[in-house]
VEXLUM-951062 format. One record per atom (N, C-alpha, C, O): residue in three letters; x negated, y, z negated; atom name. Coordinates in pm, whole numbers, plus 50000, padded with zeros to 5 digits. Each point is the difference from the previous one (the first is absolute). Example, Ala and Ser with C-alpha at 12.3 -4.5 7.8 and 13.67 -1.06 7.14 Angstrom:
BEGIN
<pt res="ala" east="48681" north="49431" up="49220" atom="N"/>
<pt res="ala" east="50089" north="50119" up="50000" atom="CA"/>
<pt res="ala" east="49910" north="50120" up="50000" atom="C"/>
<pt res="ala" east="49896" north="49998" up="49934" atom="O"/>
<pt res="ser" east="50139" north="50107" up="50138" atom="N"/>
<pt res="ser" east="49918" north="50119" up="49994" atom="CA"/>
<pt res="ser" east="50077" north="50109" up="49927" atom="C"/>
<pt res="ser" east="49949" north="50111" up="49983" atom="O"/>
***
This chain:
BEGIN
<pt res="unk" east="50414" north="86575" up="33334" atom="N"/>
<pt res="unk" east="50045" north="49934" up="50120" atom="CA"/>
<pt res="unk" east="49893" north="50014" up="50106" atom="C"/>
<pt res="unk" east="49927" north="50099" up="50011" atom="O"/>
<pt res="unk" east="50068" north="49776" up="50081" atom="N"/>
<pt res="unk" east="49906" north="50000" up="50115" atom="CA"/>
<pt res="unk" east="50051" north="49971" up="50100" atom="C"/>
<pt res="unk" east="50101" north="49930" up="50004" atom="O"/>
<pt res="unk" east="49826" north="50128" up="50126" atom="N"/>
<pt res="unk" east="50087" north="49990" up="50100" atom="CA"/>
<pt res="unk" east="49924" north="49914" up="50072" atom="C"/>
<pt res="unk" east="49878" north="49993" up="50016" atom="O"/>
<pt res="unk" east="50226" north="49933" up="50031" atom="N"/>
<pt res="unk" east="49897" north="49871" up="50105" atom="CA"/>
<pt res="unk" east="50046" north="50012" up="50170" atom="C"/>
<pt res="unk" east="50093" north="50071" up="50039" atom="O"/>
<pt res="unk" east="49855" north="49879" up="50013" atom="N"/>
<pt res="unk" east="49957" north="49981" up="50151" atom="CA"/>
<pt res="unk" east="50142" north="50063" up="50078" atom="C"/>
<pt res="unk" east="50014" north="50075" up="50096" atom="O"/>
<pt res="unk" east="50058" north="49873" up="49835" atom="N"/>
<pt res="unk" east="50142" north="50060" up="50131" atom="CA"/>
<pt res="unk" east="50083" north="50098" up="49905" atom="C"/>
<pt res="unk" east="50123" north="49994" up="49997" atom="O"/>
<pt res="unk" east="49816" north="50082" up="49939" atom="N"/>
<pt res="unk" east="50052" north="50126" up="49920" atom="CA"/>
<pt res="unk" east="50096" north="49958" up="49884" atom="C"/>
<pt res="unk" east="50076" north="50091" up="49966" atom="O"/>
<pt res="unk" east="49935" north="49818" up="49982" atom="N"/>
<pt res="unk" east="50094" north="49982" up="49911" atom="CA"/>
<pt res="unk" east="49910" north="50000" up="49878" atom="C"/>
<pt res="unk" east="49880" north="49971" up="50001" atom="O"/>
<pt res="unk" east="50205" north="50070" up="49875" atom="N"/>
<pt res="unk" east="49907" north="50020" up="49864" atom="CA"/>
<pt res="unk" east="50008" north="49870" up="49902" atom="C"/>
<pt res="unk" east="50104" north="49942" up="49970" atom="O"/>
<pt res="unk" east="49776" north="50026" up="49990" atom="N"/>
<pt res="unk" east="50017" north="49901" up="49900" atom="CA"/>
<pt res="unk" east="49955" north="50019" up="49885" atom="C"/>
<pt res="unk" east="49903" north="50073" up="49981" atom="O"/>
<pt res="unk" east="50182" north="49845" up="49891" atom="N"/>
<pt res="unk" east="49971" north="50084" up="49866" atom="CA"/>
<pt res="unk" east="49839" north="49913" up="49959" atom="C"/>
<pt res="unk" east="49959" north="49885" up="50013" atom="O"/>
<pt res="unk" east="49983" north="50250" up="49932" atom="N"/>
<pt res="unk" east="49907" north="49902" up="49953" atom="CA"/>
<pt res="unk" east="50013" north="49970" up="49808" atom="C"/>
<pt res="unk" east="50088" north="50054" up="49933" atom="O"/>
<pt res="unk" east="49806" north="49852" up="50005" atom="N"/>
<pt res="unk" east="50045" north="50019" up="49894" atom="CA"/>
<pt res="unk" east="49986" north="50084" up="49890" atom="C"/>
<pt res="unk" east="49903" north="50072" up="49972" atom="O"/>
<pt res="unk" east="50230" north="49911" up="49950" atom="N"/>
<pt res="unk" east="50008" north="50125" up="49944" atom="CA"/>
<pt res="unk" east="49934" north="49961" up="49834" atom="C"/>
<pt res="unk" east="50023" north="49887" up="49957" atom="O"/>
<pt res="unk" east="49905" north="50203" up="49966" atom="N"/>
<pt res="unk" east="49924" north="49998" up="49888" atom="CA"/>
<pt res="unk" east="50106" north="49969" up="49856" atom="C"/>
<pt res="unk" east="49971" north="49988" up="49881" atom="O"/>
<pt res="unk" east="50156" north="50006" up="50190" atom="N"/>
<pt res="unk" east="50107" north="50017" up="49900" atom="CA"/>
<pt res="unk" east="49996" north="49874" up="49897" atom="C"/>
<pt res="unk" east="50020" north="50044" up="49887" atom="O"/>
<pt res="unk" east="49962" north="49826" up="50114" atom="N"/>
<pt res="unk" east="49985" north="49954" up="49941" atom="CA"/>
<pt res="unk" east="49890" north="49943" up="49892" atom="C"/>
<pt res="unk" east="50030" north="49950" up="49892" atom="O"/>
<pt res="unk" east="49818" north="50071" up="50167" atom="N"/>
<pt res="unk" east="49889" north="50091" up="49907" atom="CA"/>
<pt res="unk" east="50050" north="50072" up="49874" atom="C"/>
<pt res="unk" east="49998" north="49965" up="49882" atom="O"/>
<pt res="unk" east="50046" north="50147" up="50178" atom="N"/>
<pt res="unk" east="50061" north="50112" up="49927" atom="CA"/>
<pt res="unk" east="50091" north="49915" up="49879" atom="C"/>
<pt res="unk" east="49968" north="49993" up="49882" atom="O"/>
<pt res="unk" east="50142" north="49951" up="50176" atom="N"/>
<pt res="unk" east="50111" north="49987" up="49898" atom="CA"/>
<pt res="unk" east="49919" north="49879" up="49873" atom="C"/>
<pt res="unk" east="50047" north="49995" up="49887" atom="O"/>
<pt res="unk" east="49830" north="49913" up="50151" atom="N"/>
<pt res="unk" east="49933" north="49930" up="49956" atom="CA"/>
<pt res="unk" east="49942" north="50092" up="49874" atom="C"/>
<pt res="unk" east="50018" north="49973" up="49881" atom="O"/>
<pt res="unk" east="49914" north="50131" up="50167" atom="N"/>
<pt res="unk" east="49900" north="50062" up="49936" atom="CA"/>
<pt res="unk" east="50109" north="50108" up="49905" atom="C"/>
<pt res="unk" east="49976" north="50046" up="49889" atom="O"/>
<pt res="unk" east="50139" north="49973" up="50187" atom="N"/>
<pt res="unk" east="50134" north="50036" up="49893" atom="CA"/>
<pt res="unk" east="50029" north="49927" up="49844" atom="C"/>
<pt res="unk" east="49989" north="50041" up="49884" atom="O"/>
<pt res="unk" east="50046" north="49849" up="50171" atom="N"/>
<pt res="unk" east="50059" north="49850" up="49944" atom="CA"/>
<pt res="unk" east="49871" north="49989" up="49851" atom="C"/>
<pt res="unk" east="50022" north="49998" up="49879" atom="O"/>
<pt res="unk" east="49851" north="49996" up="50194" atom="N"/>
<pt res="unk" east="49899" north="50043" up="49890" atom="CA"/>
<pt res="unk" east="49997" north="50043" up="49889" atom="C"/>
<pt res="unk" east="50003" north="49949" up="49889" atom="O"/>
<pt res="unk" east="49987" north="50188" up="50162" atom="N"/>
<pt res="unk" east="50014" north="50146" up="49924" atom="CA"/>
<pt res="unk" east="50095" north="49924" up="49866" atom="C"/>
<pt res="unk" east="49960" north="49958" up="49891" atom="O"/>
<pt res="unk" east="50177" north="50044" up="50167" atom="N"/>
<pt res="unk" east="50074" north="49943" up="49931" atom="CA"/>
<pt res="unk" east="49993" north="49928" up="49923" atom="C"/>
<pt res="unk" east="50062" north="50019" up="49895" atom="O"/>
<pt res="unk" east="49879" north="49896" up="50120" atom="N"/>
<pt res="unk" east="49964" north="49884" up="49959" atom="CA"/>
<pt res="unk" east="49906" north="50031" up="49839" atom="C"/>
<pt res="unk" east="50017" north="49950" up="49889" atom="O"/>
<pt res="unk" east="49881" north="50152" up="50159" atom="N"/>
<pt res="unk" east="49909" north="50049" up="49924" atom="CA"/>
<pt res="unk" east="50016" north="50070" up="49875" atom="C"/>
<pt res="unk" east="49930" north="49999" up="49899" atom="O"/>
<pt res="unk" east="50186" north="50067" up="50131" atom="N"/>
<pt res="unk" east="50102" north="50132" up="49921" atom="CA"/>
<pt res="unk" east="50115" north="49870" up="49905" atom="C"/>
<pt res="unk" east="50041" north="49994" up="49884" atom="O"/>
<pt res="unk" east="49967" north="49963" up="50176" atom="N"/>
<pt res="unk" east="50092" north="49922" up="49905" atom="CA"/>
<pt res="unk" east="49890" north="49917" up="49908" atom="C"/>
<pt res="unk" east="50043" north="49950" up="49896" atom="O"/>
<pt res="unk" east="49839" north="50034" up="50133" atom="N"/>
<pt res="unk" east="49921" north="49926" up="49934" atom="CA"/>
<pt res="unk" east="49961" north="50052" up="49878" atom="C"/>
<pt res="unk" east="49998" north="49952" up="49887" atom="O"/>
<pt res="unk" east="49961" north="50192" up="50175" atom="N"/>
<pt res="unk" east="49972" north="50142" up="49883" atom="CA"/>
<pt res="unk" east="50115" north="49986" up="49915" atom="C"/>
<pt res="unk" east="49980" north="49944" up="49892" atom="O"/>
<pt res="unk" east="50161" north="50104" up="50139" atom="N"/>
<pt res="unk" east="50119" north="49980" up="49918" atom="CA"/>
<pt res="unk" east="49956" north="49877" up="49880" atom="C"/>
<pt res="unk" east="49979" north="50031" up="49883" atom="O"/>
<pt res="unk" east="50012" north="49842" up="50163" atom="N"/>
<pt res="unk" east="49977" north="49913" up="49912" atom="CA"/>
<pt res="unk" east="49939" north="50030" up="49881" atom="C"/>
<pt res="unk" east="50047" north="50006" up="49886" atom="O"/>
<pt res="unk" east="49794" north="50021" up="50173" atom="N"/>
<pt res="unk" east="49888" north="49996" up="49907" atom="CA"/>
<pt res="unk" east="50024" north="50109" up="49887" atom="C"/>
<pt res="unk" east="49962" north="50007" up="49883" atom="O"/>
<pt res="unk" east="50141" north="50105" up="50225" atom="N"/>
<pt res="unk" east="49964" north="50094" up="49813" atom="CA"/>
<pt res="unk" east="50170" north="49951" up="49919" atom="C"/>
<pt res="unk" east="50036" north="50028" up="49886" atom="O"/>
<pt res="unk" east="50050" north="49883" up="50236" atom="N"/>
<pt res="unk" east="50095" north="49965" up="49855" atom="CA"/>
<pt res="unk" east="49976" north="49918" up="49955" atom="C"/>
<pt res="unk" east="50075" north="49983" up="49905" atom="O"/>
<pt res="unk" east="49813" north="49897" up="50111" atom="N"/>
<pt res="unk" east="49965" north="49914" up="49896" atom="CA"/>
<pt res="unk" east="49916" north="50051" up="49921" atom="C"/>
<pt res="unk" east="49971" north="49930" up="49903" atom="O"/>
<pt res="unk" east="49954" north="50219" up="50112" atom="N"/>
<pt res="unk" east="49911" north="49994" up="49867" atom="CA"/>
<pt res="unk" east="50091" north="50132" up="49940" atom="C"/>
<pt res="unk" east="50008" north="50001" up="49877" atom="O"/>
<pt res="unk" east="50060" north="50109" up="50194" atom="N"/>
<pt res="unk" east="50098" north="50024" up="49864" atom="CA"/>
<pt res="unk" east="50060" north="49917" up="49923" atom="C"/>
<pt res="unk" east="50005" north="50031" up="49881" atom="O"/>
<pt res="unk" east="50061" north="49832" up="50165" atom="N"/>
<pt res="unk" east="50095" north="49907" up="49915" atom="CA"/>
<pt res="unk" east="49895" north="49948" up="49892" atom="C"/>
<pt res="unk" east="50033" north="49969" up="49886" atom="O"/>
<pt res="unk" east="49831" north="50023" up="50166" atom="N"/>
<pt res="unk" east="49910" north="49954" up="49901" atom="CA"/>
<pt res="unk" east="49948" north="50073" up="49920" atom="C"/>
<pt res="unk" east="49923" north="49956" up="49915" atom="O"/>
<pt res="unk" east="50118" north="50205" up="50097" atom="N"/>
<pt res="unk" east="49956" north="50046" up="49897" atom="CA"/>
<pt res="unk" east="50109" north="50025" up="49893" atom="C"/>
<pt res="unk" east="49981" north="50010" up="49879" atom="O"/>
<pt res="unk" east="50151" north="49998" up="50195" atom="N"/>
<pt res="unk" east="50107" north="50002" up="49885" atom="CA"/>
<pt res="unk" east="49989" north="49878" up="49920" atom="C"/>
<pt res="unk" east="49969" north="50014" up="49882" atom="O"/>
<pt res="unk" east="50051" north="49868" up="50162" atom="N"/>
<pt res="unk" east="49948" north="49868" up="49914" atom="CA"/>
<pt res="unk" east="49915" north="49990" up="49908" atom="C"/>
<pt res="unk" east="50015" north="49939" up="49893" atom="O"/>
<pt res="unk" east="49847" north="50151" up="50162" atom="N"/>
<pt res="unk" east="49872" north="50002" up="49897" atom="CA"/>
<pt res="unk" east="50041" north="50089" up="49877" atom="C"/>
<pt res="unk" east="49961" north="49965" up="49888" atom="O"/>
<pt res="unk" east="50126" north="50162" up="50130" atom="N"/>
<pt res="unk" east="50026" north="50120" up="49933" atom="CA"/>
<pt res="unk" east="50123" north="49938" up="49870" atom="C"/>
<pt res="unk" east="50025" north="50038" up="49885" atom="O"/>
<pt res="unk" east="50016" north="49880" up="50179" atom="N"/>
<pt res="unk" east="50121" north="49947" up="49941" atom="CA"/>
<pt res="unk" east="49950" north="49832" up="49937" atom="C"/>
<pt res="unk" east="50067" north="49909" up="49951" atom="O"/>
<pt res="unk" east="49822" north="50102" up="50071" atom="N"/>
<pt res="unk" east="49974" north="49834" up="49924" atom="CA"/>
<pt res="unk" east="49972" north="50032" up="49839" atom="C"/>
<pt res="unk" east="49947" north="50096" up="49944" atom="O"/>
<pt res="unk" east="50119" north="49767" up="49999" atom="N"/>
<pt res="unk" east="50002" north="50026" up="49825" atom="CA"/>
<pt res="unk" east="49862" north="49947" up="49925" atom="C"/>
<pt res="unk" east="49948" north="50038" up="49895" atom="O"/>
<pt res="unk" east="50009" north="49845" up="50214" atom="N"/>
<pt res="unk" east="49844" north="49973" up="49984" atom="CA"/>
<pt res="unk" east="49900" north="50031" up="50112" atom="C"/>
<pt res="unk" east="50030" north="50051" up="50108" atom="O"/>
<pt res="unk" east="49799" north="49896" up="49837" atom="N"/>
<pt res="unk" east="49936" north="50012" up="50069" atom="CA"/>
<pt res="unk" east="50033" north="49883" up="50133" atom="C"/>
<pt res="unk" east="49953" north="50014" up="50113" atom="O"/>
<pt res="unk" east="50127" north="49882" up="49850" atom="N"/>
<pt res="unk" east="49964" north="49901" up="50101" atom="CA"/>
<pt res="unk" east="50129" north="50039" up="50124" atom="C"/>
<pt res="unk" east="49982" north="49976" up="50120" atom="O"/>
<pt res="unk" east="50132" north="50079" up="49833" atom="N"/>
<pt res="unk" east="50063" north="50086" up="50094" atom="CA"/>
<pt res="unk" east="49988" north="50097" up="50052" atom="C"/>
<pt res="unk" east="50087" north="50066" up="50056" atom="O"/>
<pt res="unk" east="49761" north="49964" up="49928" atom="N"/>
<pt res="unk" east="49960" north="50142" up="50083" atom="CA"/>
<pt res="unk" east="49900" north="49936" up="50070" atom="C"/>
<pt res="unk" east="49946" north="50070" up="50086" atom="O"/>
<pt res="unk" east="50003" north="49784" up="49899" atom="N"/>
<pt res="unk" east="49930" north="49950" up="50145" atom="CA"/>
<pt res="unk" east="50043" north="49950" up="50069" atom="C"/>
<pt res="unk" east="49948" north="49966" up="50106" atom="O"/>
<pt res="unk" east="50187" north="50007" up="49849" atom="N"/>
<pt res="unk" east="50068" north="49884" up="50099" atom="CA"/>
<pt res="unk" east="50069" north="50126" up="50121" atom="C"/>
<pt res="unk" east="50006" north="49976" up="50121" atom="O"/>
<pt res="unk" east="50025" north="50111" up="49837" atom="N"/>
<pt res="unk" east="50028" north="50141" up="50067" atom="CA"/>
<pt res="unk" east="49938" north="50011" up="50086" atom="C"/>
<pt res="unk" east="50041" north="50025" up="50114" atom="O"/>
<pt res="unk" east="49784" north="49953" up="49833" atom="N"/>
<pt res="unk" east="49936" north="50067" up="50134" atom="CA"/>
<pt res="unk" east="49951" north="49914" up="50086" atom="C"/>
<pt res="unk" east="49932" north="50036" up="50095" atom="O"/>
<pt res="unk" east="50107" north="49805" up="49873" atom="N"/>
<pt res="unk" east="49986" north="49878" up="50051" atom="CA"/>
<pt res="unk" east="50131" north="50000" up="50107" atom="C"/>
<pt res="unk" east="49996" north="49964" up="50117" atom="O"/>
<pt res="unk" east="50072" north="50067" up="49841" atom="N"/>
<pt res="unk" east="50156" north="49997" up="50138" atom="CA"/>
<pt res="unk" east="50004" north="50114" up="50083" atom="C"/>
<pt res="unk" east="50062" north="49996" up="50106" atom="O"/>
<pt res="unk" east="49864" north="50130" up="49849" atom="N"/>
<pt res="unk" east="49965" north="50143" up="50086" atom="CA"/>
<pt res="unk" east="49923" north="49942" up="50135" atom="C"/>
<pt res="unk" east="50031" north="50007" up="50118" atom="O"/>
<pt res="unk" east="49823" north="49917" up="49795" atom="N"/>
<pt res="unk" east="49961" north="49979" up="50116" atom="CA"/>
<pt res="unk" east="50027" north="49870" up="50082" atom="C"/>
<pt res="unk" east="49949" north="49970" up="50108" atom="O"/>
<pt res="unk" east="50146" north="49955" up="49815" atom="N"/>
<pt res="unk" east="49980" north="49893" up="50114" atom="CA"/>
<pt res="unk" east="50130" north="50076" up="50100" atom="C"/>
<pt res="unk" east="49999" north="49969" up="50119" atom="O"/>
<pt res="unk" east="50077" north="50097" up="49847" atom="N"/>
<pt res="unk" east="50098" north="50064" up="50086" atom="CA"/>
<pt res="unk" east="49923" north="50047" up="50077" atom="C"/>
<pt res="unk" east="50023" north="49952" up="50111" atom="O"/>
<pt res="unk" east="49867" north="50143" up="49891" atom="N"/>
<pt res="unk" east="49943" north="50046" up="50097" atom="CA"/>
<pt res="unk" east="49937" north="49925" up="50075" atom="C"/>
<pt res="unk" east="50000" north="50036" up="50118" atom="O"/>
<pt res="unk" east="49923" north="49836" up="49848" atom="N"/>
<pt res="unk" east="49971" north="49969" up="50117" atom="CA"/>
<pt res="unk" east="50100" north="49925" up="50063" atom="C"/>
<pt res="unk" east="49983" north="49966" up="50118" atom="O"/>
<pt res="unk" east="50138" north="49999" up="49811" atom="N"/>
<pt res="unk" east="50080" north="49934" up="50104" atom="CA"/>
<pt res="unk" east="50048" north="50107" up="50116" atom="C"/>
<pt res="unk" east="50051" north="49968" up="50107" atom="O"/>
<pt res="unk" east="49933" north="50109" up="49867" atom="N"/>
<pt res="unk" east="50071" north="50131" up="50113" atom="CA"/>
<pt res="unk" east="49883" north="50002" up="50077" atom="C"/>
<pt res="unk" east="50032" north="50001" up="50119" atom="O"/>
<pt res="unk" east="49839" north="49999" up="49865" atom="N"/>
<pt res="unk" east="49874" north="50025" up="50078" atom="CA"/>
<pt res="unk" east="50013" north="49870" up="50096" atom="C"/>
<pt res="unk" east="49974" north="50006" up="50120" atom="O"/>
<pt res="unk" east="50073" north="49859" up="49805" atom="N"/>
<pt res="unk" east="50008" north="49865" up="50055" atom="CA"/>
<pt res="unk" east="50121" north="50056" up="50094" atom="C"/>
<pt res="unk" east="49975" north="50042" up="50113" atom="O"/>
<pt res="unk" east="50116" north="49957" up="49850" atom="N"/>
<pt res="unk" east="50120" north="50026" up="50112" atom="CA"/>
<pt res="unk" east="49988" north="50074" up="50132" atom="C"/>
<pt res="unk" east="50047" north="49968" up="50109" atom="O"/>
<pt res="unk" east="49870" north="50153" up="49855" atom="N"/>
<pt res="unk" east="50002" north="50098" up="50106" atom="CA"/>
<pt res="unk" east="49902" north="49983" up="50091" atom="C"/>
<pt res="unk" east="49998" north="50049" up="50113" atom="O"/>
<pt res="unk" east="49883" north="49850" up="49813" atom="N"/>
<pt res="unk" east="49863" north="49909" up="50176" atom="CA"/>
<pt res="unk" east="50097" north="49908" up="50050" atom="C"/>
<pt res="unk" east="49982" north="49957" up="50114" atom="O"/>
<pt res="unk" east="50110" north="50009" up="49825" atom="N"/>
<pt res="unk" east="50077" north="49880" up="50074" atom="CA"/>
<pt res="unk" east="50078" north="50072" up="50122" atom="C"/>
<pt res="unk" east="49997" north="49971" up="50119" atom="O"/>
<pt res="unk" east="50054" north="50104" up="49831" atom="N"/>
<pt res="unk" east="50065" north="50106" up="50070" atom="CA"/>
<pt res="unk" east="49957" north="50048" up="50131" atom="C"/>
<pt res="unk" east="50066" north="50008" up="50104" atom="O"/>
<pt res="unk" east="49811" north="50022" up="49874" atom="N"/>
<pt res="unk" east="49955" north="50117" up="50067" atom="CA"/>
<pt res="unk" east="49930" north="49838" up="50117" atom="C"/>
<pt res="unk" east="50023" north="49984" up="50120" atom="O"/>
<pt res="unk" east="49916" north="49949" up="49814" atom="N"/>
<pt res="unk" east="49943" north="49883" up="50129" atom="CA"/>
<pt res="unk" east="50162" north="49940" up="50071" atom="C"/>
<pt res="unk" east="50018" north="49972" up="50119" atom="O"/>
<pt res="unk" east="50049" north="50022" up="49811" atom="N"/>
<pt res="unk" east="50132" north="49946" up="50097" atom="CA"/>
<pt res="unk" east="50048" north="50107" up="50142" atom="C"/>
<pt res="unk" east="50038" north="49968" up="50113" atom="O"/>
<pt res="unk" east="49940" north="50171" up="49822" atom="N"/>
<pt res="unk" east="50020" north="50087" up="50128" atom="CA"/>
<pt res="unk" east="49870" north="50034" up="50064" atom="C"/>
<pt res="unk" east="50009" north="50103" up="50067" atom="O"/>
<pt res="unk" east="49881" north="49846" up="49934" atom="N"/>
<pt res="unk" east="49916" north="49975" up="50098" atom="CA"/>
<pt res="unk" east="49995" north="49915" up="50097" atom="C"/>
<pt res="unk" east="49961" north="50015" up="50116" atom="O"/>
<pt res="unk" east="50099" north="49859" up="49808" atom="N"/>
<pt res="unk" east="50007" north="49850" up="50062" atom="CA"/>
<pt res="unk" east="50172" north="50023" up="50070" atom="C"/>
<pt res="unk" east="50022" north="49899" up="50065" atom="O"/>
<pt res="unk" east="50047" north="50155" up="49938" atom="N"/>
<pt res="unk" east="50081" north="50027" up="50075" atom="CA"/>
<pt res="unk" east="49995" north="50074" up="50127" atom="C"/>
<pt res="unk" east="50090" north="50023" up="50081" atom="O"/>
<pt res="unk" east="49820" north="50000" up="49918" atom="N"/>
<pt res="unk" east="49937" north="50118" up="50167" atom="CA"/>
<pt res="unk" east="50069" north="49934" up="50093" atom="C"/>
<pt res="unk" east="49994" north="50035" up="50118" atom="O"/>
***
């Protein structure tokens, strides 16, 4: 708070929404992590559990495209709560 000319206080601004941004993030980030290692555990049970060779690439063909869809999701993410300032 600042005080101006005839003594009364005025708020100044507060960092709080920065913060809850750079919160929102985090979040954002951690759930991203979550993703990446449950699409490549699911891809390794798939690989572990495939009866051929061509079901143990297709395994690691859906591991990773899962992952980058989560990597895709979470820049989308993360530029939408920038562009929301």
């Amino acid at each position: 708070m600042e005080e101006d000319g005839g003594g009364r206080k005025q708020e100044t601004a507060a960092p709080a929404p920065k913060a809850q941004r750079e919160a929102a993030s985090a979040g954002v980030s951690v759930n991203e992590w979550f993703q990446h290692v449950k699409a490549s555990f699911l891809g390794l049970v798939r690989k572990v559990t495939a009866r051929s060779e061509q079901e143990a690439a297709e395994a690691d063909m859906r591991a990773a495209r899962a992952q980058v869809e989560a990597t895709d999701e979470a820049e989308a993410r993360k530029k939408q709560l920038a562009a929301d300032r």
